[in-house]
C-alpha positions as CSV (number, residue, x, y, z in Angstrom):
1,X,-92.6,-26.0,-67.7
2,X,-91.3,-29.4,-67.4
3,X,-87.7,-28.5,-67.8
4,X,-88.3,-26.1,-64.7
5,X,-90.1,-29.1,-62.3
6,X,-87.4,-31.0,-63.3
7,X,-84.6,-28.4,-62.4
8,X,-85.9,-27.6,-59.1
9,X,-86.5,-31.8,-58.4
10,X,-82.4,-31.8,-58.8
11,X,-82.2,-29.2,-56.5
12,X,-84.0,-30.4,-53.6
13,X,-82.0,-33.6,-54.3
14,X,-78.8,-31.8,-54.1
15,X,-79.6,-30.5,-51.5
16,X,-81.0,-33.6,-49.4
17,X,-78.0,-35.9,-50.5
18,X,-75.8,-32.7,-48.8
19,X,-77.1,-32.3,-45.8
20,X,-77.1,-36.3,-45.2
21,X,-73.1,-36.8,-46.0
22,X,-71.3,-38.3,-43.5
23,X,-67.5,-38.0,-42.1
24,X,-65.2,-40.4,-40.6
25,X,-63.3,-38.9,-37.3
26,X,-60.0,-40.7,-36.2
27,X,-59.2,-41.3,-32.9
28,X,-55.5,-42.2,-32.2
29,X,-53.1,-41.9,-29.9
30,X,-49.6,-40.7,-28.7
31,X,-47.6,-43.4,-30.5
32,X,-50.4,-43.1,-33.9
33,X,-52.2,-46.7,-32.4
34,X,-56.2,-46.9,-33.2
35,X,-58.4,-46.2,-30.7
36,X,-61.5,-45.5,-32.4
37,X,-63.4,-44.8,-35.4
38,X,-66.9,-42.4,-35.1
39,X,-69.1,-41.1,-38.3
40,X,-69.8,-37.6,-37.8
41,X,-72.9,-35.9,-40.3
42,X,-71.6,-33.1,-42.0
43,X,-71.8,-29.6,-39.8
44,X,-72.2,-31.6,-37.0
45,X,-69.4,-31.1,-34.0
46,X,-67.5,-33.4,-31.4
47,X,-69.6,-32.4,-28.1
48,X,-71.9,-35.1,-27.8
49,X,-69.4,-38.1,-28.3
50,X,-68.3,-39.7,-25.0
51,X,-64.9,-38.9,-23.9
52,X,-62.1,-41.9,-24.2
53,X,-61.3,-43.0,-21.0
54,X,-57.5,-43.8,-19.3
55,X,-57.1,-45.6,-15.8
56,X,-55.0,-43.0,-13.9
57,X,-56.0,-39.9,-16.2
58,X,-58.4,-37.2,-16.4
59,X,-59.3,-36.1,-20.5
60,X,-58.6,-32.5,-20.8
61,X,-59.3,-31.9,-24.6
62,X,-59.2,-33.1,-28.8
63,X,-55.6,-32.3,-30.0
64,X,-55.8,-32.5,-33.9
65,X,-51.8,-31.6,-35.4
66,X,-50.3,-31.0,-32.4
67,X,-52.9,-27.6,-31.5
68,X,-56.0,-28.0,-29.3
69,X,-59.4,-28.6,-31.1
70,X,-62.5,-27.3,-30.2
71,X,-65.0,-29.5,-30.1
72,X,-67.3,-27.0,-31.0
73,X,-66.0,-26.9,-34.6
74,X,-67.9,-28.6,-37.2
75,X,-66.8,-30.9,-39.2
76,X,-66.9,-30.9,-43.2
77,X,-64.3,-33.3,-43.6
78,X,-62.8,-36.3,-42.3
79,X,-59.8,-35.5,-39.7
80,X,-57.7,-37.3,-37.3
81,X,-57.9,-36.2,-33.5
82,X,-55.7,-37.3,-30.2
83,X,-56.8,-37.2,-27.0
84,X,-55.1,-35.2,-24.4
85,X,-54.8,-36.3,-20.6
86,X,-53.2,-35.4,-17.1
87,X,-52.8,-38.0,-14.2
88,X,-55.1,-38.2,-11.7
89,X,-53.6,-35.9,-8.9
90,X,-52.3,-37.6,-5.9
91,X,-52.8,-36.4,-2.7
92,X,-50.0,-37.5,0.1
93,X,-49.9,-37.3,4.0
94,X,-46.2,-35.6,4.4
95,X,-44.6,-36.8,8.0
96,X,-41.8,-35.7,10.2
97,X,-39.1,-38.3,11.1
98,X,-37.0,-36.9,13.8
99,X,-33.5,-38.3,14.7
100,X,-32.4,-38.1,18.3
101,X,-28.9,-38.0,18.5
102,X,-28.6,-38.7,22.8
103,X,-27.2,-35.1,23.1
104,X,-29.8,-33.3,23.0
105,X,-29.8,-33.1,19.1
106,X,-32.9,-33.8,17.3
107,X,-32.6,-32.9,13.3
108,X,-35.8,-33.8,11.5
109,X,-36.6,-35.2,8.4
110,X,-40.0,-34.9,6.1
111,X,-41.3,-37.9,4.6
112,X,-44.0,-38.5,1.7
113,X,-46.4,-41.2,3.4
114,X,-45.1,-44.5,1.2
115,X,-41.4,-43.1,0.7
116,X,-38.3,-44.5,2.1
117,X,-36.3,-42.6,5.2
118,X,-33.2,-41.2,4.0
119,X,-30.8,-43.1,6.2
120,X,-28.5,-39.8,7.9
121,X,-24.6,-40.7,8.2
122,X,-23.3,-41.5,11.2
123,X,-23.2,-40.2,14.2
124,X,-19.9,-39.4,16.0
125,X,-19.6,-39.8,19.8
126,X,-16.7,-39.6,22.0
127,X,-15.4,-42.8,22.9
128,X,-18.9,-44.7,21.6
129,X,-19.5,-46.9,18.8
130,X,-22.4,-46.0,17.0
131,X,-24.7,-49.5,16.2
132,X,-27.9,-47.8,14.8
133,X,-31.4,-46.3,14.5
134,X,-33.5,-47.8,16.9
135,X,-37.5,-47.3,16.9
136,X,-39.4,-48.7,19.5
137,X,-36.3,-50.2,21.0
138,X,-36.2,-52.3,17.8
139,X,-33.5,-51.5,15.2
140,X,-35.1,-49.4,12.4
141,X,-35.5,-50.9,8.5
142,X,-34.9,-48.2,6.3
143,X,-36.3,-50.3,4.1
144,X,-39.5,-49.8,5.4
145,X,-42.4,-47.2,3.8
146,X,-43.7,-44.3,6.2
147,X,-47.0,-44.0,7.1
148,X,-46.4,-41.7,10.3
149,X,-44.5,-39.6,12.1
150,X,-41.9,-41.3,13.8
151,X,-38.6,-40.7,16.5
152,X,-35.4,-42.7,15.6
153,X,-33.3,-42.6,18.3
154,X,-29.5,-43.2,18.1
155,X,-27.7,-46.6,20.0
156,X,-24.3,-46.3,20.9
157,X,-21.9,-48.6,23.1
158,X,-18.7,-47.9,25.0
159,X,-15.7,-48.5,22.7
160,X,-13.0,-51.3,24.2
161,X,-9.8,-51.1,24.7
162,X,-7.1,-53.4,25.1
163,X,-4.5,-53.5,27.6
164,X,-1.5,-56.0,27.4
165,X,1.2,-56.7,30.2
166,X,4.7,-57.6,29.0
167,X,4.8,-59.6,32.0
168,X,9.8,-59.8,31.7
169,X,9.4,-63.0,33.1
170,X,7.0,-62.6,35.4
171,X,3.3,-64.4,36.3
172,X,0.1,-62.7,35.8
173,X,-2.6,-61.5,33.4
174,X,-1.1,-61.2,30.1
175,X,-4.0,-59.4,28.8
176,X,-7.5,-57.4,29.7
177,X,-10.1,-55.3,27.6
178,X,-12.1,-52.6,29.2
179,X,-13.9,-49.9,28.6
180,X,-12.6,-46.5,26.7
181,X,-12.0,-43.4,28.5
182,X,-11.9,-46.1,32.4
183,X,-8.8,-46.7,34.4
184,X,-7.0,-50.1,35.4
185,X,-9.3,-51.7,37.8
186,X,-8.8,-54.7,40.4
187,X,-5.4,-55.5,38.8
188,X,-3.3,-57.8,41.0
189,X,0.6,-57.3,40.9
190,X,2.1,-59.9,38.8
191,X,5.1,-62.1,40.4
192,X,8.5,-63.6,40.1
193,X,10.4,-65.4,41.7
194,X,13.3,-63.5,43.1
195,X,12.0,-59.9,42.6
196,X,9.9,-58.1,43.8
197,X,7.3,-56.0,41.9
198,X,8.2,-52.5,41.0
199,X,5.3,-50.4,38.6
200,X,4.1,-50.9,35.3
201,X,5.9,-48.6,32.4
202,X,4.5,-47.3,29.4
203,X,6.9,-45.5,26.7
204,X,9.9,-46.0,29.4
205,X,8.0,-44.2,32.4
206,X,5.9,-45.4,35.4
207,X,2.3,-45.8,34.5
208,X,0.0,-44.5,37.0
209,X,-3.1,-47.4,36.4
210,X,-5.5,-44.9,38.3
211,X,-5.5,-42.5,35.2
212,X,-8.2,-43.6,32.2
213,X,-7.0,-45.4,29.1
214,X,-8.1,-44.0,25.2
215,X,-6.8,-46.5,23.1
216,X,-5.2,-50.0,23.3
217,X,-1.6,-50.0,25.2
218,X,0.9,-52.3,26.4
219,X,2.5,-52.0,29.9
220,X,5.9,-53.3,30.8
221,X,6.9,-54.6,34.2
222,X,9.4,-53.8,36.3
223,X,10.9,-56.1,38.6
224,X,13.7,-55.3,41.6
225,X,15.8,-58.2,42.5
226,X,15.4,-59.7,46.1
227,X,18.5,-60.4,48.1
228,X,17.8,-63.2,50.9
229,X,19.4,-63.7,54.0
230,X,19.5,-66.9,56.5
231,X,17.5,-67.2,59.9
232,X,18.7,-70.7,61.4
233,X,17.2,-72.3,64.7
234,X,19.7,-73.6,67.1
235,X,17.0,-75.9,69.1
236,X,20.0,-76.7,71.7
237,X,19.1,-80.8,71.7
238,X,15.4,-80.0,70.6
239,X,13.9,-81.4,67.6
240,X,15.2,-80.0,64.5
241,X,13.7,-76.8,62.7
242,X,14.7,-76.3,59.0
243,X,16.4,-72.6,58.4
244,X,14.2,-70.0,56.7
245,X,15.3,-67.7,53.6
246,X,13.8,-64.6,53.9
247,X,13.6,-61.4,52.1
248,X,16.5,-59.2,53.7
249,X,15.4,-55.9,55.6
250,X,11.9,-57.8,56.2
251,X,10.3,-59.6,59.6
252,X,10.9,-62.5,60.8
253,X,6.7,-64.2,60.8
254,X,6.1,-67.0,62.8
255,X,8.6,-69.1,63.9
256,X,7.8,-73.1,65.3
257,X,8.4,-73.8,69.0
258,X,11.0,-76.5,69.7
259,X,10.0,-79.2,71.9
260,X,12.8,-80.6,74.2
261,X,11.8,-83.5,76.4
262,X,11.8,-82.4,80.3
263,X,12.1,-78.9,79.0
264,X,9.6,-76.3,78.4
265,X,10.6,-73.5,75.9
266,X,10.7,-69.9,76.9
267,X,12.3,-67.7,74.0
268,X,14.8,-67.5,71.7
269,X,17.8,-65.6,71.5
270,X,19.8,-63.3,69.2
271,X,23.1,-62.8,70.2
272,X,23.1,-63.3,73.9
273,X,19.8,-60.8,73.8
274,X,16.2,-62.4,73.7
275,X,14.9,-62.5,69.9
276,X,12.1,-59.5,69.3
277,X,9.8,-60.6,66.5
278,X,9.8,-56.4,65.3
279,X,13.5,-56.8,64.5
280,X,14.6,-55.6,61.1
281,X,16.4,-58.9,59.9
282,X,19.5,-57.5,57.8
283,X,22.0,-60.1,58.0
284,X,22.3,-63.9,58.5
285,X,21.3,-65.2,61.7
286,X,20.8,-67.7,64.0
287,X,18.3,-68.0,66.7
288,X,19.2,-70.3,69.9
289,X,16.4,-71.8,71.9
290,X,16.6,-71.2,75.7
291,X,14.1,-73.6,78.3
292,X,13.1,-73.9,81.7
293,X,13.4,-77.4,83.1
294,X,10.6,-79.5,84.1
295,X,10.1,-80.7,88.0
């Protein structure tokens, strides 16, 4: 009778030293580092044990060997767990960039709000320089985050053009910049003594400077020589008046009145024939005063 109270005493120790074992569970993660250590009793399950926590990450599950655990499963053992997360999802404003190209082009672009604009390669235009993207009238940073729509409009300026004068000789402006795709503007003649001022050449032909210029050029001038002929004053005992050179086949422009005392001068004359100021001077001359006496 003994034997028996004594059996069944063992038993109901047994069984009370069973149910009151304990497990370790180990909590690592990715790269095998400690997180934490929990005592689980035996049969009990995972369920009730606070979740690790991750700034930036949601916990998703227990990953013991590489395979999901349920948390559900009880544990008889001790055993190793990881946690498994997912970032936080982001949620991002998406805006339209548009570029205006000035010709009635408008491409667009679509921006996550805190990204960069991806800068577009440059636009061509016809005789223009392209400078940049301007927003607001300000030249854009692409630099710069996004954080709302925006319109980038494209700056050009005229492209210049240089124009030099291969001047033979001559006086004048040696050299001038204007604007691409405009003509010769306000250009005076250039001089030289001796000749007179033909047309500018380019590539051995008369340049016509009223036509618009693309790219830089040089102009040549051409000169015609001058040939001179004499106009003398015979002042017949007046006082003296120095001779004029003047450009043959031209006019004769104002001419000095002699003064001769008790005289009073009435015209000049040309050959016996009085001197007309329209006359075509082709040769030499000489012009002899003629005067009505004083009384």
């Amino acid at each position: 009778m003994k034997k028996k109270k004594i059996i069944l005493i063992l038993i109901v120790l047994l069984l009370i030293s069973g149910c009151s074992k304990k497990y370790t569970v180990t909590i690592i993660n990715s790269n095998g580092e400690l997180l934490d250590t929990i005592t689980i009793s035996k049969g009990d399950n995972l369920s009730n044990i606070d979740k690790p926590e991750k700034d930036g990450y949601i916990f998703v599950s227990w990953m013991k060997d590489g395979i999901k655990y349920d948390e559900n499963t009880p544990i008889y053992d001790n055993i190793t767990i990881e946690p498994k997360w997912v970032l936080v999802p982001q949620i991002y404003n998406n805006y339209t960039i548009s570029f205006d190209f000035g010709d009635e082009t408008i491409k667009t672009q679509t921006v996550k709000e805190g990204d960069k604009v991806d800068k577009p390669s440059d636009p061509v235009k016809e005789n223009y320089q392209f400078i940049g993207w301007y927003y607001n009238d300000k030249l854009y940073d692409f630099d710069l985050e996004v954080h709302s729509d925006m319109t980038l409009v494209a700056k050009y300026e005229i492209k210049k053009v240089t124009v030099s004068f291969d001047l033979d000789g001559g006086s004048g402006v040696k050299k001038i910049e204007i604007d691409c795709g405009t003509p010769l503007e306000n250009i005076e003649n250039p001089t030289k003594f001796g000749y007179r001022f033909i047309s500018w050449y380019y590539n051995e032909e008369p340049f016509d400077i009223s036509q618009s210029i693309y790219e830089d050029i040089e102009l040549i001038a051409k000169w015609e020589a001058i040939e001179y002929v004499r106009v003398s004053f015979d002042t017949d005992g007046g006082n003296t008046i120095k001779s004029k050179m003047i450009e043959k086949n031209t006019k004769l422009d104002k001419i000095e009145i002699p003064v001769k005392e008790g005289y009073t001068f009435k015209y000049w004359l040309l050959d016996n024939d009085i001197f007309d100021n329209d006359i075509i001077i082709t040769k030499n001359i000489t012009l002899k005063a003629v005067y009505e006496k004083n009384y």
